[in-house]
C-alpha positions as CSV (number, residue, x, y, z in Angstrom):
1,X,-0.6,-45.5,-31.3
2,X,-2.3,-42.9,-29.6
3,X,-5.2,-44.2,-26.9
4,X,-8.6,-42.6,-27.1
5,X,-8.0,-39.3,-25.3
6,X,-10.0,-38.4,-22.0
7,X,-11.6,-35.5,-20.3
8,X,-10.2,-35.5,-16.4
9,X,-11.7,-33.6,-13.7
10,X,-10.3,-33.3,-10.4
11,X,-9.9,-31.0,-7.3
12,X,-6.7,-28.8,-7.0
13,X,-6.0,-27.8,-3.4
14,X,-2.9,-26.6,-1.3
15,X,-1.9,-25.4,1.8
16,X,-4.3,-26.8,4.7
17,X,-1.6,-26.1,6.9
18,X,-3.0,-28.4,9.3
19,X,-1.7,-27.9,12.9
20,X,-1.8,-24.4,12.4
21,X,-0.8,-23.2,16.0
22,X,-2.2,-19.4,15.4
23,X,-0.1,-18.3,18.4
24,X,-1.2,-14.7,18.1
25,X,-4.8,-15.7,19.3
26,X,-4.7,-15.5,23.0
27,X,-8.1,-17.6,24.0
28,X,-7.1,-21.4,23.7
29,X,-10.8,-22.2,23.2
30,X,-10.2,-20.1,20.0
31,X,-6.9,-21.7,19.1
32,X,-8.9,-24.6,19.3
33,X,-11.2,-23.8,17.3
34,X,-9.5,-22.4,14.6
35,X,-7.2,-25.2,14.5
36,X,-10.2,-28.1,14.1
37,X,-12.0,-25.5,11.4
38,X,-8.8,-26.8,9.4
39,X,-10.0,-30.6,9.9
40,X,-13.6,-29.7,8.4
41,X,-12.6,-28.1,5.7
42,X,-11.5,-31.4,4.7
43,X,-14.7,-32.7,5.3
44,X,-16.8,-30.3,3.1
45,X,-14.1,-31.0,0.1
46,X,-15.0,-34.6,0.2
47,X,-18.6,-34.0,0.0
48,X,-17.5,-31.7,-3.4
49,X,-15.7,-34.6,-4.6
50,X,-18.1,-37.1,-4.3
51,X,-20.8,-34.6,-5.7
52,X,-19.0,-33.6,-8.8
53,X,-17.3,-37.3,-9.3
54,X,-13.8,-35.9,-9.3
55,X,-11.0,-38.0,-10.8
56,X,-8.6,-37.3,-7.9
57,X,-7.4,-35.1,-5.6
58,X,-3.8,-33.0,-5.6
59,X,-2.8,-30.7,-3.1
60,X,0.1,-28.9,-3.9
61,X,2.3,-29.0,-0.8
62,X,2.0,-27.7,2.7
63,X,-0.8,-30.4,4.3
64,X,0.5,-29.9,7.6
65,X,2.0,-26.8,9.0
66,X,5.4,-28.3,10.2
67,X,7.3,-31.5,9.2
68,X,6.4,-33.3,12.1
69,X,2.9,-32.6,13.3
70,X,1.0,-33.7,16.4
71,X,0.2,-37.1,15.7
72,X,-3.6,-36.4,17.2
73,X,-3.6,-33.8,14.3
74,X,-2.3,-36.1,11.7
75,X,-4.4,-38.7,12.9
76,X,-7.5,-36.6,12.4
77,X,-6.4,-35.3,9.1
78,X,-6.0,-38.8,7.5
79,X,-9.4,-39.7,9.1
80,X,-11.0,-36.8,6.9
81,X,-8.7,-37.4,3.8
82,X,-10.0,-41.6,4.0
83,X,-13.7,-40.0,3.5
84,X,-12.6,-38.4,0.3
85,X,-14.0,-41.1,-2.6
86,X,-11.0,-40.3,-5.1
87,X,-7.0,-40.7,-5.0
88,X,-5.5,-37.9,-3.3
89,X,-2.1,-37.3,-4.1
90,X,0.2,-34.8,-2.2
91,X,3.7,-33.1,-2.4
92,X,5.6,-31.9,0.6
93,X,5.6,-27.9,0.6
94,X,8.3,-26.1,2.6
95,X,6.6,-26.1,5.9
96,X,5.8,-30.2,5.8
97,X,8.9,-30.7,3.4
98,X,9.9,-34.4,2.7
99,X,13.6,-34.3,4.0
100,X,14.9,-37.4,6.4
101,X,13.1,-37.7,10.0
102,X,9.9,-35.8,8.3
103,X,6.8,-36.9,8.9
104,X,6.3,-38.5,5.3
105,X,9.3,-41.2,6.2
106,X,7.9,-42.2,9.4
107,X,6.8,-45.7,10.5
108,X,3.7,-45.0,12.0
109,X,2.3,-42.6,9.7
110,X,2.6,-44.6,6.8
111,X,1.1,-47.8,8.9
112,X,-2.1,-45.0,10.1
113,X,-2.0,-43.7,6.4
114,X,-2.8,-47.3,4.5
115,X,-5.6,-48.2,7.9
116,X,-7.2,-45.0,7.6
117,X,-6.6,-43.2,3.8
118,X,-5.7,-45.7,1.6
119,X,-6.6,-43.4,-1.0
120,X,-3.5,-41.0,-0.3
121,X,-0.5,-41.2,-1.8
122,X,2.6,-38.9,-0.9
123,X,5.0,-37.8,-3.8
124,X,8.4,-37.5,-2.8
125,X,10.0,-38.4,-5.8
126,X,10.5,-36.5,-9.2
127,X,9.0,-38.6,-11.5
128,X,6.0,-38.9,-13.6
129,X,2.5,-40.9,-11.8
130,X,-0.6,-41.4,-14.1
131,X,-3.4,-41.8,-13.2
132,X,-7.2,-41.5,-14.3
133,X,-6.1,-41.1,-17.8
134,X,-3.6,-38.0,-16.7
135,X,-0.1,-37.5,-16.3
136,X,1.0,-35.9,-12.9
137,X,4.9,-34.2,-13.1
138,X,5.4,-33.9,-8.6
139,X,8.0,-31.3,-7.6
140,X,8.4,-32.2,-4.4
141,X,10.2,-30.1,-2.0
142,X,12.6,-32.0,0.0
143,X,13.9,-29.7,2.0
144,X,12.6,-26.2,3.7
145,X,14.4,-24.0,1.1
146,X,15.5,-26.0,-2.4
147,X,18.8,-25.6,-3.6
148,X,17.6,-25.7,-6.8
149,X,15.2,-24.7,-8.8
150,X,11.7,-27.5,-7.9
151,X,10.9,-27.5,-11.6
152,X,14.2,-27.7,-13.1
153,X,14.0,-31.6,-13.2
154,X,11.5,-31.2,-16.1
155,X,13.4,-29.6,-18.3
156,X,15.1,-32.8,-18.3
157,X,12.1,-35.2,-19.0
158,X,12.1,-37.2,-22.2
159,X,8.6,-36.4,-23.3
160,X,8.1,-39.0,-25.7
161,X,7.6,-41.6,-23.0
162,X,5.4,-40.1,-21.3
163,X,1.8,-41.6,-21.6
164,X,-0.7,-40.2,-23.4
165,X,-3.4,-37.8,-21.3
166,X,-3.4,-34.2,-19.8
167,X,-0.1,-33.1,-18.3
168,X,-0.6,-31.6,-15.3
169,X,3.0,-30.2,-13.3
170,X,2.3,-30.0,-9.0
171,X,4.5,-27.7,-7.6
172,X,5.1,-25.4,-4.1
173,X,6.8,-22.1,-4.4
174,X,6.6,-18.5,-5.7
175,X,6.6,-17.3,-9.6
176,X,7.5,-14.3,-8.0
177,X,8.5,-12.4,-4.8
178,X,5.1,-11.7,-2.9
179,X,7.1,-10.0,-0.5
180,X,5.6,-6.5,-1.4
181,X,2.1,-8.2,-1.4
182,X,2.6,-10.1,2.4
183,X,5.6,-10.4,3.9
184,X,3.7,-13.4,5.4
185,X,4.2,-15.3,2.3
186,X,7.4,-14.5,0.3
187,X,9.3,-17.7,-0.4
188,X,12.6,-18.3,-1.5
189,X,11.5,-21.3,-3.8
190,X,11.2,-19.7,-6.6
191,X,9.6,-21.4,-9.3
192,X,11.1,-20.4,-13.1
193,X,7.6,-21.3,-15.4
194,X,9.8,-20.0,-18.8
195,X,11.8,-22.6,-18.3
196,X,9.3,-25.2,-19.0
197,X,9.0,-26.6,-22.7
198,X,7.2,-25.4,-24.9
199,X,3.6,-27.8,-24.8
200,X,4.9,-30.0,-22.0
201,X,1.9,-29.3,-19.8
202,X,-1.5,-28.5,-19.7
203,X,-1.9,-27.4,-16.2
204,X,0.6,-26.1,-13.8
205,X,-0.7,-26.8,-10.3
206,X,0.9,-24.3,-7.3
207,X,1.0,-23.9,-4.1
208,X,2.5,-22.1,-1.1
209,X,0.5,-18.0,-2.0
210,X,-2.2,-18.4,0.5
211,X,-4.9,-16.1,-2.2
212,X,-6.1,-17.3,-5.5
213,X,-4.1,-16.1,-8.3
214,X,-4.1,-17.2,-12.0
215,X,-0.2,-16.7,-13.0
216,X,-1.0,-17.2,-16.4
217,X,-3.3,-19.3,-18.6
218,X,-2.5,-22.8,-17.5
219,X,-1.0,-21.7,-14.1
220,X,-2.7,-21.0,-10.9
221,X,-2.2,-20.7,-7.4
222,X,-5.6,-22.0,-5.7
223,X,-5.2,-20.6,-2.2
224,X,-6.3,-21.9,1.2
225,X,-9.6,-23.9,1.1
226,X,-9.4,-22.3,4.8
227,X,-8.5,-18.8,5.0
228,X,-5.9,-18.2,7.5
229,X,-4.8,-14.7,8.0
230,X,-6.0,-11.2,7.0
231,X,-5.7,-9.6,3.8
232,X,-3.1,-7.5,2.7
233,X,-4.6,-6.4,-0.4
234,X,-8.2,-5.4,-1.8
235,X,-7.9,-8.2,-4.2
236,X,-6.7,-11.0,-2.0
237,X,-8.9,-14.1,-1.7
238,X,-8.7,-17.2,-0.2
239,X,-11.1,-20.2,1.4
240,X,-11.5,-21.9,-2.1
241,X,-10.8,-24.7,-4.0
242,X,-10.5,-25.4,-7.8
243,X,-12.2,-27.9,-10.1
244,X,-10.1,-28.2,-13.3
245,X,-11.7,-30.0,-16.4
246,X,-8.4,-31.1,-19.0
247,X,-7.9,-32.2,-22.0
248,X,-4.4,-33.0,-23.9
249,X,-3.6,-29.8,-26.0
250,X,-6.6,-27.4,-24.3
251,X,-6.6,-24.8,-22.5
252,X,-7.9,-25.3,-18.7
253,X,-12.1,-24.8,-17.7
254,X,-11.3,-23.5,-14.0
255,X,-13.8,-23.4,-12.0
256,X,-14.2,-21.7,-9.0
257,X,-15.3,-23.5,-5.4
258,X,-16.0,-21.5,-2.3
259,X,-14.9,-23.7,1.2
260,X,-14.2,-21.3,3.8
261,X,-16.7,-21.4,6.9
262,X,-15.2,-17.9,8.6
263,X,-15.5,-14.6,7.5
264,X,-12.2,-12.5,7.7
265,X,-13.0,-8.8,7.9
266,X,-11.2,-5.6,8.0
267,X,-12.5,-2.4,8.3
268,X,-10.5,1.1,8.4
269,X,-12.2,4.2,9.3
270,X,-10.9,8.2,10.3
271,X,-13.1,8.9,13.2
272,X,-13.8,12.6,13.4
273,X,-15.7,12.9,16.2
274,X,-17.8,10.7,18.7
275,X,-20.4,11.1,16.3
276,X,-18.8,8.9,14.1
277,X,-18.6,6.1,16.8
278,X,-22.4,5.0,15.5
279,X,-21.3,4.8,11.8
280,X,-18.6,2.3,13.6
281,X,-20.2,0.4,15.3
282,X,-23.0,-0.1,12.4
283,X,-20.5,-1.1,9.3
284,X,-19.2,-3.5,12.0
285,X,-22.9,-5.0,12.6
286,X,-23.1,-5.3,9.1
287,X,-20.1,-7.6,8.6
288,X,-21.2,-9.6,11.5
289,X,-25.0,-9.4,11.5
290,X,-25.9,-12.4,14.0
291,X,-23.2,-14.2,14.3
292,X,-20.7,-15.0,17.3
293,X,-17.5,-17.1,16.7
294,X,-17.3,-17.7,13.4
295,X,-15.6,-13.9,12.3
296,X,-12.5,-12.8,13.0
297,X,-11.8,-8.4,12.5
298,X,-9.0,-6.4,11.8
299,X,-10.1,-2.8,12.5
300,X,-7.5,-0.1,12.1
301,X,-8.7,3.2,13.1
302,X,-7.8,6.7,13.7
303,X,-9.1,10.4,13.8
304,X,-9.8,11.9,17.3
305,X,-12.8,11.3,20.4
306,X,-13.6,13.3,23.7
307,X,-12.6,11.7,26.9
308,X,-16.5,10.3,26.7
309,X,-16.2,8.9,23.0
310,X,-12.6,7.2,24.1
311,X,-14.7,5.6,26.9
312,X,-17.5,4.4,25.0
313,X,-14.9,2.9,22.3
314,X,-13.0,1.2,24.3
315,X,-16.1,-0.7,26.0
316,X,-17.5,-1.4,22.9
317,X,-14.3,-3.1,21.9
318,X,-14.4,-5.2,24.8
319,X,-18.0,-6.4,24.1
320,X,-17.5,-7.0,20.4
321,X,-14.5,-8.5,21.2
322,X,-16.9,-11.6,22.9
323,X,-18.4,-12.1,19.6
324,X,-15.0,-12.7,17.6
325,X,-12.3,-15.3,17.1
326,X,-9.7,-12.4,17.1
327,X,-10.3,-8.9,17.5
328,X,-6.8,-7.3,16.2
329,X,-6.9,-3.8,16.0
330,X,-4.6,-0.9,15.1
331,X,-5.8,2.6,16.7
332,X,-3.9,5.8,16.1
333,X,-7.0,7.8,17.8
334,X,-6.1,11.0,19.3
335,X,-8.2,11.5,22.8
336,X,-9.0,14.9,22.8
337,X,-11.1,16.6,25.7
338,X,-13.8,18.5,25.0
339,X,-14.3,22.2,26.2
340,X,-17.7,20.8,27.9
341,X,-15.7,18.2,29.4
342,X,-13.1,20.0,30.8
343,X,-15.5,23.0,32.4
344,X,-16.4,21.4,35.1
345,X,-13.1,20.3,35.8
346,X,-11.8,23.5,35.6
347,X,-14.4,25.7,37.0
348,X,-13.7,24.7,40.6
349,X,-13.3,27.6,43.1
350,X,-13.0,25.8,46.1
351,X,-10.8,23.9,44.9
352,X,-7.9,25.9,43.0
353,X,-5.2,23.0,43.0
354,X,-7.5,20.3,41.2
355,X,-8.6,22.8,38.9
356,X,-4.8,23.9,38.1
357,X,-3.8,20.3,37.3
358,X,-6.3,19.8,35.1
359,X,-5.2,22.9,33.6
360,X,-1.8,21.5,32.9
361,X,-2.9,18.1,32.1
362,X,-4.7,19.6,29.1
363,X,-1.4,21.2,27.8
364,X,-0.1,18.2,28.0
365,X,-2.5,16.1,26.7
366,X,-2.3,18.4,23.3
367,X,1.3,18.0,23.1
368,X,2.2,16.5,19.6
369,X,6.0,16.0,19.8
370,X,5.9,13.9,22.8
371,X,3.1,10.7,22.6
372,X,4.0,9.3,25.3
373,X,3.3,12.1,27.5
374,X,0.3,12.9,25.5
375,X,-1.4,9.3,26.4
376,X,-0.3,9.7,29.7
377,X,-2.3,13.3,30.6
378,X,-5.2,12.2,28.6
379,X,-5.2,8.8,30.9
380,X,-4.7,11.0,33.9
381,X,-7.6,13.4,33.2
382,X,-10.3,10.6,32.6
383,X,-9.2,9.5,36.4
384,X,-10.1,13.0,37.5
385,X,-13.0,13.3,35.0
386,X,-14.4,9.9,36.9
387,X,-13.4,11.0,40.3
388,X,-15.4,14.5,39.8
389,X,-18.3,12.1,38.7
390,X,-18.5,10.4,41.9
391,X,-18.3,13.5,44.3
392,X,-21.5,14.1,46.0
């Protein structure tokens, strides 16, 4: 006989990545802080939990960036998990994955796990768990790239011993190549949903695509609850959980949960003309307004500036840069000098060899099959643009 049927709630979550080592960001104190950002994200989902009463917790691989993590980092991690009041269950993605020596199989962690989250519980077997009136189908991955396919175990499943309750299938990998979306993300566990049976699941639960993406009407990819790199895409978004309400036989409610406490920006712009510096530098205040440490910029520019514009960009970069986690930026700015600039350089009758290698730097500085000499007269003539400024 059929049991009385149940609506479950719970939090789907993936990729924390914790341990992050964001190599690329030069200051340590930022390192640092973008690292622990990763720790209280943790936090703020546990508040979530506890406000909305979840059921449980599943995070659908990828906790920790590596298979064995600094134990300080996995350590604090657990710490914040414990504070989260529902089960929170967890499959090993491909950057933690659950092969022999990983972290999941080691002593310690699992003595630190039942002191400090006694509330977690790792799946690293294929088998169905229920729980909280549901049916969780884990597809671990036990290794960094699966030999087979992480889903084709269910295809298997005798369905008819299942319990009764929402079906819900956790699983790490791509539905597709995202290579032509990030190159940062493709995968080569790929994850075949048509293989599934027909009505065998209500909810399919992936990770491992850092943006939210619905793959189809049961199927979603949640994202990092902290974002983590910069967008490739206009429609890319991360820093977010979901909250899932199920029922046997329904469709998904999916709701959508905002986490992220920095701001990722990025900003293009075709500067023609210094003028165009103030345009700049006020889309950028508008990203940022008050804040310092908390945003992190991708500005790709290009276009042309005078010798004076050049200037004035490149100290403004070095005093937003202050304000910002990480300031990466892609210029393909032309430095062109201005016929105002170079009169006085030129116009120099007492001195007819300064003003004839200024002459030639400008030739060279407009050349356009050779860069490298181009960047190199333009750097020469601001010297000789500064040293004329000095002369009494």
């Amino acid at each position: 006989m059929f049991g009385v049927l149940r609506l479950v709630r719970f939090l789907h979550t993936a990729d924390w990545q914790i341990g992050k080592p964001y190599a690329r960001v030069v200051d340590p104190d930022h390192r640092a802080r973008l690292k622990q950002v990763r720790i209280a994200v943790i936090q703020r989902m546990a508040l979530f939990v506890q406000r909305q009463q979840l059921d449980f917790v599943l995070v659908a691989g990828d906790l920790f960036d590596s298979p064995a993590p600094a134990r300080s980092e996995v350590a604090q991690a657990l710490s914040a998990i414990g504070q989260i009041p529902a089960p929170v269950l967890v499959i090993p993605g491909n950057h933690d994955h659950g092969g022999p020596g990983s972290l999941w199989h080691q002593g310690w962690f699992q003595e630190l796990s039942a002191d400090v989250a006694p509330n977690l519980q790792i799946l690293l077997e294929r088998q169905p768990v229920s729980l909280c009136g549901a049916v969780v189908l884990p597809c671990p991955l036990m290794r960094q790239t699966a030999v087979e396919d992480p889903l084709s175990w269910l295809t298997q499943l005798n369905t008819s011993e299942l319990p009764d309750g929402p079906r819900i299938v956790l699983a790490h990998g791509s539905v597709q190549s995202f290579a032509a979306l990030d190159s940062q993300e493709a995968s080569s566990n790929q994850l075949s949903l048509e293989q599934l049976p027909q009505g065998l699941c209500d909810y399919i639960a992936l990770g491992d695509w850092h943006g939210l993406k619905q793959v189809s009407a049961n199927a979603w990819y949640c994202g990092c609850p902290e974002q983590d790199r910069f967008p490739r895409t206009a429609d890319y978004a991360s820093s977010q959980v979901l909250l899932v309400e199920l029922e046997r036989g329904c469709s998904p409610a999916v709701s959508i949960e905002p986490t992220g406490a920095l701001q990722w920006h990025h900003i293009t712009m075709r500067l023609q003309g210094d003028a165009d510096l103030e345009l700049l530098e006020r889309q950028v205040q508008q990203h940022l307004g008050q804040r310092s440490g908390e945003d992190l910029l991708l500005l790709e520019l290009d276009g042309q500036l005078s010798l004076t514009g050049a200037a004035r960009l490149e100290a403004w970069l070095t005093s937003l840069s202050s304000r910002l986690l990480r300031l990466k930026h892609r210029q393909r700015v032309r430095t062109l000098p201005s016929d105002a600039e170079l009169a006085p350089l030129l116009d120099r009758p007492g001195d007819p060899l300064f003003a004839r290698v200024v002459s030639s730097l400008k030739e060279q500085s407009l050349q356009q099959d050779n860069a490298e000499e181009s960047r190199l007269a333009v750097l020469a003539l601001r010297e000789l643009q500064l040293l004329a400024s000095q002369e009494i």
